[in-house]
Backbone atoms as SQL, in Angstrom:
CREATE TABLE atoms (id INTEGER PRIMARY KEY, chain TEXT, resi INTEGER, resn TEXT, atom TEXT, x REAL, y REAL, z REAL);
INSERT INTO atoms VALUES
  (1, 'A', 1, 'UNK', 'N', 0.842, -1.177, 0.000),
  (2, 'A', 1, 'UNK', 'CA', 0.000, 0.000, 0.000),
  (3, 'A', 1, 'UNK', 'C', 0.891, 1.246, 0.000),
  (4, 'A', 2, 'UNK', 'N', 0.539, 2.384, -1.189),
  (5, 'A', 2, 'UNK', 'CA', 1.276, 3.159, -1.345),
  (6, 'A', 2, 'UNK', 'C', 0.975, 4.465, -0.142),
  (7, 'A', 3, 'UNK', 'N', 1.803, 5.132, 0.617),
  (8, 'A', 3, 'UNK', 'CA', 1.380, 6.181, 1.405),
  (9, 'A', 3, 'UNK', 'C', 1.052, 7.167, 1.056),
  (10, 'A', 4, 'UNK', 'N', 0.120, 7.906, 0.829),
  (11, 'A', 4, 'UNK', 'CA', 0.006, 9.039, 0.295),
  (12, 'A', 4, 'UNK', 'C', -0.545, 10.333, 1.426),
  (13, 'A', 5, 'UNK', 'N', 0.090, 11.252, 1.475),
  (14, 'A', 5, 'UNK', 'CA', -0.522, 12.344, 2.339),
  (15, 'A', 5, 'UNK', 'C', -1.144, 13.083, 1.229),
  (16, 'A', 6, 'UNK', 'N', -2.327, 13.761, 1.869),
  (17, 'A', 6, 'UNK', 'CA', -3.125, 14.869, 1.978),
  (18, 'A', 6, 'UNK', 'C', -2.075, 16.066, 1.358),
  (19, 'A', 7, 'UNK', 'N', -2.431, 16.837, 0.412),
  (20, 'A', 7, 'UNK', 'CA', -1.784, 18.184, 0.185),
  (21, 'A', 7, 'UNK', 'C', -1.547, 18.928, 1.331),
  (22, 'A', 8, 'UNK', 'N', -2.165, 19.320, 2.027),
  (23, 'A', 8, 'UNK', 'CA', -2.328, 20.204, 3.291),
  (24, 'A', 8, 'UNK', 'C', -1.672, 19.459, 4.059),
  (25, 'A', 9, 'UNK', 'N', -1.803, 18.652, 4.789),
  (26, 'A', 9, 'UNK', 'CA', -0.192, 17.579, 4.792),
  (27, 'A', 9, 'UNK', 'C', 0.795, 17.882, 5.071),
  (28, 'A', 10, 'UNK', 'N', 1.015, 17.528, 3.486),
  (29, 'A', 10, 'UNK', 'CA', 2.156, 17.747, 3.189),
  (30, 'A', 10, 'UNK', 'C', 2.939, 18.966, 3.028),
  (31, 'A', 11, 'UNK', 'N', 1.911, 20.482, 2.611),
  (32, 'A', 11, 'UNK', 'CA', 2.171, 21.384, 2.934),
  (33, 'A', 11, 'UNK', 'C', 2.897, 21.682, 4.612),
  (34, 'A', 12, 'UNK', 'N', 2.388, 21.315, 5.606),
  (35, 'A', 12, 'UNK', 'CA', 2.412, 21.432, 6.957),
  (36, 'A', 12, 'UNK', 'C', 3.771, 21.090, 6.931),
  (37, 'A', 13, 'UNK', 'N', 3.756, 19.877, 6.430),
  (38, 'A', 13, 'UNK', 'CA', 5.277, 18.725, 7.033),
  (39, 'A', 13, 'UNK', 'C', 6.161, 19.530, 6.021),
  (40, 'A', 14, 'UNK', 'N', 6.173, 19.921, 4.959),
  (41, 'A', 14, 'UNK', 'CA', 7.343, 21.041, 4.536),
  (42, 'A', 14, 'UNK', 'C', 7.709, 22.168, 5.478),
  (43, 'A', 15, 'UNK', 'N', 6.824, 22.770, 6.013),
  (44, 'A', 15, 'UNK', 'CA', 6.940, 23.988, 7.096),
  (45, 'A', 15, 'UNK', 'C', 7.825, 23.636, 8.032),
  (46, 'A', 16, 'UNK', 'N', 6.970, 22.408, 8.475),
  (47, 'A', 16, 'UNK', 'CA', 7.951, 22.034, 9.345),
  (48, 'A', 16, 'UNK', 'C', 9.383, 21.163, 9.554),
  (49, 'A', 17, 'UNK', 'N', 9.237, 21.068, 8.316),
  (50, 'A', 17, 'UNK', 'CA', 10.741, 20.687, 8.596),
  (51, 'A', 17, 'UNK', 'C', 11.442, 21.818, 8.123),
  (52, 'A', 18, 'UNK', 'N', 11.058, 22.734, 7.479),
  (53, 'A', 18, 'UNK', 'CA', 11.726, 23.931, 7.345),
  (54, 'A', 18, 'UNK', 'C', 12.154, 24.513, 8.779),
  (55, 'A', 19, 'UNK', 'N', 11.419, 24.519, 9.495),
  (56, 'A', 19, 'UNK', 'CA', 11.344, 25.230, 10.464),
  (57, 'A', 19, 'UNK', 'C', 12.255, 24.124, 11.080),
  (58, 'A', 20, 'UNK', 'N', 12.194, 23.068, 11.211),
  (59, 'A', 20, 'UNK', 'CA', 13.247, 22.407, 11.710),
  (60, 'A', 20, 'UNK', 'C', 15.105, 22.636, 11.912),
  (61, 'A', 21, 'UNK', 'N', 15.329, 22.681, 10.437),
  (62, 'A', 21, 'UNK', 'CA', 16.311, 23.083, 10.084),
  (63, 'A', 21, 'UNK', 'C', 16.698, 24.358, 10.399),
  (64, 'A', 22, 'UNK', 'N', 16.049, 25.364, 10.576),
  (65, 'A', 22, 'UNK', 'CA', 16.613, 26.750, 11.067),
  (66, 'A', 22, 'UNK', 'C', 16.758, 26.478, 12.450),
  (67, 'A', 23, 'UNK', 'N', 15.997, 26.071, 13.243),
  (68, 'A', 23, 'UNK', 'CA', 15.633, 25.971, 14.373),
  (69, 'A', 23, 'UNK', 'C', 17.152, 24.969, 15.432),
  (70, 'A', 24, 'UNK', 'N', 16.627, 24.069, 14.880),
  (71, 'A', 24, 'UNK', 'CA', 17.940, 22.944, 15.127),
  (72, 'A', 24, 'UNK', 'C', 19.159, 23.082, 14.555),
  (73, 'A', 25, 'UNK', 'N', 19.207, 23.390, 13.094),
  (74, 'A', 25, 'UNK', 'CA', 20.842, 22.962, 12.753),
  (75, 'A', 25, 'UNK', 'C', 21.224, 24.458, 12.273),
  (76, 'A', 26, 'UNK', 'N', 20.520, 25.346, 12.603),
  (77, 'A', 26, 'UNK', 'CA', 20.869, 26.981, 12.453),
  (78, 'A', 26, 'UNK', 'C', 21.255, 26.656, 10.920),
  (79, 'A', 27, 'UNK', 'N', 20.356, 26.623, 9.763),
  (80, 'A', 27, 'UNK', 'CA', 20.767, 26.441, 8.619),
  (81, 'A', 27, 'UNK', 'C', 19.087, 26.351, 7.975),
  (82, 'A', 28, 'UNK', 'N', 19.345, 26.826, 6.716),
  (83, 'A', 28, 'UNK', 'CA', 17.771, 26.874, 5.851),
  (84, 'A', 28, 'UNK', 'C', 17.646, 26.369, 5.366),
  (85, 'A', 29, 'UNK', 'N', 16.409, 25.830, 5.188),
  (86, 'A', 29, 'UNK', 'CA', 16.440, 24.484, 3.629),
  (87, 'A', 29, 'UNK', 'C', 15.321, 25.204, 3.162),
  (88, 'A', 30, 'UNK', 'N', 15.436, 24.809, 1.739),
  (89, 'A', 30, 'UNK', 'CA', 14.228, 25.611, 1.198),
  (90, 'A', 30, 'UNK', 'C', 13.613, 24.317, 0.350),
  (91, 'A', 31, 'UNK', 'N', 12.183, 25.501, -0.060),
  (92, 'A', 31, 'UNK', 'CA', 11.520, 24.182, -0.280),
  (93, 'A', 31, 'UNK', 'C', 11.091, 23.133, -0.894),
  (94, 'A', 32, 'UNK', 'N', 12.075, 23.466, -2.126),
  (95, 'A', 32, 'UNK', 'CA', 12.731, 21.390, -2.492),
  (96, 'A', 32, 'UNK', 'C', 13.098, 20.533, -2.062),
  (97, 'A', 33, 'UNK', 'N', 14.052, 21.134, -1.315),
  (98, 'A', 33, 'UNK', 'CA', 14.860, 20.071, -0.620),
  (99, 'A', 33, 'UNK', 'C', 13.999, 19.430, 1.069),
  (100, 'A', 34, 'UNK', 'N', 12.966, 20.546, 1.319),
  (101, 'A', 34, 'UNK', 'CA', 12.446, 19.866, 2.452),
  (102, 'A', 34, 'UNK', 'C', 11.336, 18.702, 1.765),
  (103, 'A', 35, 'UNK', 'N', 10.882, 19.125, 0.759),
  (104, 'A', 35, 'UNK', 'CA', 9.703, 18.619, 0.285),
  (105, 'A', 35, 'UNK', 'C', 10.609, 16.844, -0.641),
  (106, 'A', 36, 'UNK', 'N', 11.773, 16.970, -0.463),
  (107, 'A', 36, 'UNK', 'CA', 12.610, 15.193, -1.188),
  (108, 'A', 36, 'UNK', 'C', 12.649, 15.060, -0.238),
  (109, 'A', 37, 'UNK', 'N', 13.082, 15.672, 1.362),
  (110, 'A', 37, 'UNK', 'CA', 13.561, 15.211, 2.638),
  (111, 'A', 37, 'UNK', 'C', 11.966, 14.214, 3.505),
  (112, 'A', 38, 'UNK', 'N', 10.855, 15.328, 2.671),
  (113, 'A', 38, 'UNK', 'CA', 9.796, 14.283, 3.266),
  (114, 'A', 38, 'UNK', 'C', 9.628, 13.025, 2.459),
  (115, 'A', 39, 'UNK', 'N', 9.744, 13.554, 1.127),
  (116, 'A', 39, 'UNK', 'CA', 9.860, 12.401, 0.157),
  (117, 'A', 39, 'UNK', 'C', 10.017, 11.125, 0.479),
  (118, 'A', 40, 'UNK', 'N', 10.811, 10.917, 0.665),
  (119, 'A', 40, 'UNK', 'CA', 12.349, 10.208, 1.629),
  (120, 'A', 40, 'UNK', 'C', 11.728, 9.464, 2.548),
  (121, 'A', 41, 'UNK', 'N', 11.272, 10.591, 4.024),
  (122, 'A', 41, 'UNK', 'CA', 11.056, 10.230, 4.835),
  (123, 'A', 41, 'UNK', 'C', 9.945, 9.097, 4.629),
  (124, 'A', 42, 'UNK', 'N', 8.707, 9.582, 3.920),
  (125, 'A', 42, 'UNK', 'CA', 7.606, 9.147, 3.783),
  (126, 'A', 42, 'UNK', 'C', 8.010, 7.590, 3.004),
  (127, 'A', 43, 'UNK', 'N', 9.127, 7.654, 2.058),
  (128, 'A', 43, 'UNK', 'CA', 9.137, 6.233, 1.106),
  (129, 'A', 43, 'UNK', 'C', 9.689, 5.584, 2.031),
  (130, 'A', 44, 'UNK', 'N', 10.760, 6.124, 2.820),
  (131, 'A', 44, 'UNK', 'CA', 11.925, 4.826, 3.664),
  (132, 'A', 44, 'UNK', 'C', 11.492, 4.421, 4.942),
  (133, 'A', 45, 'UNK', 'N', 10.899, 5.665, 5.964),
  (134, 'A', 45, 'UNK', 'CA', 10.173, 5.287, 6.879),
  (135, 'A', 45, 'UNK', 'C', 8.822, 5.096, 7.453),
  (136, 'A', 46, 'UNK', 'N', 7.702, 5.416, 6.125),
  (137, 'A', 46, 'UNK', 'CA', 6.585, 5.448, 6.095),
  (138, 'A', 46, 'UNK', 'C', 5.842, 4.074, 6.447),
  (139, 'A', 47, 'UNK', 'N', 6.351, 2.844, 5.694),
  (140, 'A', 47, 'UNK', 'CA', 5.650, 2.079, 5.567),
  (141, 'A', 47, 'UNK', 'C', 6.127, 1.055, 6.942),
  (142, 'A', 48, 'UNK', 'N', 7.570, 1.441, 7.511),
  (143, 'A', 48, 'UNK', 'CA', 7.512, 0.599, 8.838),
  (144, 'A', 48, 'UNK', 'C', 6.864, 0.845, 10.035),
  (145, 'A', 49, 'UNK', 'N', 6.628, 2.521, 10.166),
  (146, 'A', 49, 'UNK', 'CA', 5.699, 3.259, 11.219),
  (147, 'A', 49, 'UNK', 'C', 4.630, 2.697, 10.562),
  (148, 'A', 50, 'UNK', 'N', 3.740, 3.131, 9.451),
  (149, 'A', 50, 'UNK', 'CA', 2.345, 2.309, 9.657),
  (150, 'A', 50, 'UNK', 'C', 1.705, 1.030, 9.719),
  (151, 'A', 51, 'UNK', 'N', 2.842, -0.032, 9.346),
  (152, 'A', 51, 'UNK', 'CA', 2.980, -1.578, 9.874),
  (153, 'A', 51, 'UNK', 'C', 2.642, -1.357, 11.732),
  (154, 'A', 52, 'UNK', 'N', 3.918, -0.662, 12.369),
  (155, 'A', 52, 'UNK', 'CA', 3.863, -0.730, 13.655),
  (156, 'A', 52, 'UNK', 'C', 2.145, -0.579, 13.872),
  (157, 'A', 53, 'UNK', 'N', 1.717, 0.667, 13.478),
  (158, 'A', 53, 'UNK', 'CA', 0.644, 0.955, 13.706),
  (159, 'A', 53, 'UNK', 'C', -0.845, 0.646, 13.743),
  (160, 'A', 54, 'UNK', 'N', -0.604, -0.468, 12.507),
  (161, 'A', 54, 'UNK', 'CA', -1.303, -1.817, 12.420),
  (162, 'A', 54, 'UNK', 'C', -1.769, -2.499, 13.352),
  (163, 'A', 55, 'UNK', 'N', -0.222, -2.808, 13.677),
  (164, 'A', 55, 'UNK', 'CA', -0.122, -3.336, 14.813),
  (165, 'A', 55, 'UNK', 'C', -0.715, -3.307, 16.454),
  (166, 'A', 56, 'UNK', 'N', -0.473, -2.421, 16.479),
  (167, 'A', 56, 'UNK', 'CA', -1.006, -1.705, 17.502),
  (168, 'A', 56, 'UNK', 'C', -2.112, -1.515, 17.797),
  (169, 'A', 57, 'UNK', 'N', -2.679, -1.433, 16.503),
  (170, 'A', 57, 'UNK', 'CA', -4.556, -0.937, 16.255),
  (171, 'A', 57, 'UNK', 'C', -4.975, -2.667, 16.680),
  (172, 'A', 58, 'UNK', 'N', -4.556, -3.108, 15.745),
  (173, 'A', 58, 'UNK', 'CA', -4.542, -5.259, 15.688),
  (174, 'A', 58, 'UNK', 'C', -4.777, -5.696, 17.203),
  (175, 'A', 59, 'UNK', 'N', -3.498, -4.813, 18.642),
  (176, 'A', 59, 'UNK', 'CA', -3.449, -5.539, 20.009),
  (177, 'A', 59, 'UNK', 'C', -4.817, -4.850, 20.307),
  (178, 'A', 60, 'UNK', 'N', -5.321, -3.494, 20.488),
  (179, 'A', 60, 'UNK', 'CA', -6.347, -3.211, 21.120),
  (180, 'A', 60, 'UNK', 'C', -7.427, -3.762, 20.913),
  (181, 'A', 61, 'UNK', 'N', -7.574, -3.831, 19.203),
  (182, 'A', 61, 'UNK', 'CA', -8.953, -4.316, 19.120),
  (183, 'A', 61, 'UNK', 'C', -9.231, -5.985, 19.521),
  (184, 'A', 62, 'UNK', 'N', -7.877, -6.916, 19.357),
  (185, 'A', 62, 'UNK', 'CA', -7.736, -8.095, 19.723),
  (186, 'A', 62, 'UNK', 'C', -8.203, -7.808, 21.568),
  (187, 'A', 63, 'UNK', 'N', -7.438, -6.566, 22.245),
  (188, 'A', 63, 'UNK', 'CA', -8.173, -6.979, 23.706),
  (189, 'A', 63, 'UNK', 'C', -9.418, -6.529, 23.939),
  (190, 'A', 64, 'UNK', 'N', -9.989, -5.374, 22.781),
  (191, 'A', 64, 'UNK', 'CA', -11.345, -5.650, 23.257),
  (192, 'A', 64, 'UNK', 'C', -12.160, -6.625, 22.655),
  (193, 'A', 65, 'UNK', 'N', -12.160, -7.201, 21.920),
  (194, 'A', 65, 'UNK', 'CA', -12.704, -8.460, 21.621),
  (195, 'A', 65, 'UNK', 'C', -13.027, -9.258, 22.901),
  (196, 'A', 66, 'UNK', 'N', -11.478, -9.549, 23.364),
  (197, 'A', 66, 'UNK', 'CA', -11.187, -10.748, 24.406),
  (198, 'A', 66, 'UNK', 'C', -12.623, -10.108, 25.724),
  (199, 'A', 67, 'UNK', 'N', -12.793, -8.729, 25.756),
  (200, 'A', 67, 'UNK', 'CA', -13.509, -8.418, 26.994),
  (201, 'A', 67, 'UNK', 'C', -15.269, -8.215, 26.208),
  (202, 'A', 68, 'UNK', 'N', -15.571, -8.885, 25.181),
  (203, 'A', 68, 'UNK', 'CA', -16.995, -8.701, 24.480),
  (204, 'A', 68, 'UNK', 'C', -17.847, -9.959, 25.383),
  (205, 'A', 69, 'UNK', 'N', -16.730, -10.873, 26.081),
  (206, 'A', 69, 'UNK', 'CA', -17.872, -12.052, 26.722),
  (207, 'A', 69, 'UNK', 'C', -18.237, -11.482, 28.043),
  (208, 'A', 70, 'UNK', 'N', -17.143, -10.503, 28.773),
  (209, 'A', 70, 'UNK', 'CA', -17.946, -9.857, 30.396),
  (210, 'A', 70, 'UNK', 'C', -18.253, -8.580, 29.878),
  (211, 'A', 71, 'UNK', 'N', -18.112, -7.966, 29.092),
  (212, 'A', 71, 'UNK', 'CA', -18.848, -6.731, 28.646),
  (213, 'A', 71, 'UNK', 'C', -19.821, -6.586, 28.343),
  (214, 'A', 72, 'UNK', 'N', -20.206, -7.385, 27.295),
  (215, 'A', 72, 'UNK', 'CA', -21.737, -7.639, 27.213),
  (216, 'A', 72, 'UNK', 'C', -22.555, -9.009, 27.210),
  (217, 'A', 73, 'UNK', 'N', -21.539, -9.302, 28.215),
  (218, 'A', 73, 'UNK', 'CA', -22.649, -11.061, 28.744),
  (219, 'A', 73, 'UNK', 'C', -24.163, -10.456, 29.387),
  (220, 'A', 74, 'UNK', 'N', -24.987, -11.049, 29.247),
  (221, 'A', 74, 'UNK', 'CA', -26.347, -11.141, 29.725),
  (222, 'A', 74, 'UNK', 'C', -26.304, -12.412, 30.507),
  (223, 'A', 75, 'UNK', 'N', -27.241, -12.665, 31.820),
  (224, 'A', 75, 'UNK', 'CA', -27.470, -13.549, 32.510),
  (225, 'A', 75, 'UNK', 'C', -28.479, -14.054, 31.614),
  (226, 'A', 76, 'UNK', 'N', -28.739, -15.562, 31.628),
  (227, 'A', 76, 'UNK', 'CA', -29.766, -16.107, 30.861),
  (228, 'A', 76, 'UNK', 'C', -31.027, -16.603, 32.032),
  (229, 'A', 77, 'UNK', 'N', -32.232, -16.781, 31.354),
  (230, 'A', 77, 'UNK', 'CA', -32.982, -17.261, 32.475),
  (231, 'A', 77, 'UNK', 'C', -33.086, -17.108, 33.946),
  (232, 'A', 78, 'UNK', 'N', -33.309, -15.970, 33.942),
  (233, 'A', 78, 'UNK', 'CA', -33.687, -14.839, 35.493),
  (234, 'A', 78, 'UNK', 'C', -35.132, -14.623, 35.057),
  (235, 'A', 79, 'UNK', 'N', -35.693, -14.942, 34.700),
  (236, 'A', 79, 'UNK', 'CA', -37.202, -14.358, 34.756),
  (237, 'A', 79, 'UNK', 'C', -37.905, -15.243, 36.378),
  (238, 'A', 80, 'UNK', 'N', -38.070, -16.142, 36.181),
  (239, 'A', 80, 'UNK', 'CA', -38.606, -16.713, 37.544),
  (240, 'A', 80, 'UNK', 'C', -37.398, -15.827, 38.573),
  (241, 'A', 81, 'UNK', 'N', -36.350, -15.701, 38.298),
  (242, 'A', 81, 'UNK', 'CA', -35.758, -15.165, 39.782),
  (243, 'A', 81, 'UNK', 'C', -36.247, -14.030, 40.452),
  (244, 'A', 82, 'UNK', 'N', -36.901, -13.062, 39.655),
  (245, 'A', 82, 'UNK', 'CA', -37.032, -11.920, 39.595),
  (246, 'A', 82, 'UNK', 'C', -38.361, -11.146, 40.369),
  (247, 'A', 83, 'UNK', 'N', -39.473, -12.870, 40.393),
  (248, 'A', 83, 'UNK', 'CA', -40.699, -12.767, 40.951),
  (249, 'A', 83, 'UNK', 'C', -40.681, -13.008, 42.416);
């Protein structure tokens, strides 16, 4: 699955890594080079962060599953108890 950001996005994540670079390495990047640097980022480390993330989504919903039998168990046959 190919990653694709949002224009606005990706607009943002140029800013900010612009802003990065002044900020941190007292130096400017302008905005080609931030916009290959996300490039980059997005092709080389994109697809192992959203695996993780998968992942992650995969444990929660696996533990709420596991809690669907005391979460929404019903007692069966309480009507006579009740009188």
């Amino acid at each position: 699955m190919t990653i694709k950001l949002n224009p606005e996005t990706e607009e943002r994540l140029v800013g900010s890594i612009q802003r990065y670079f002044t900020a941190s390495m007292d130096e400017s990047i302008g905005e080609l080079k931030a916009r290959l640097l996300l490039d980059f980022c997005v092709k080389e480390l994109g697809p192992s962060i959203y695996n993780q993330a998968i992942v992650d989504a995969q444990s929660v919903l696996q533990e709420k599953v596991a809690e669907l039998d005391v979460s929404c168990y019903e007692a069966e046959f309480t009507y006579w108890n009740k009188k």
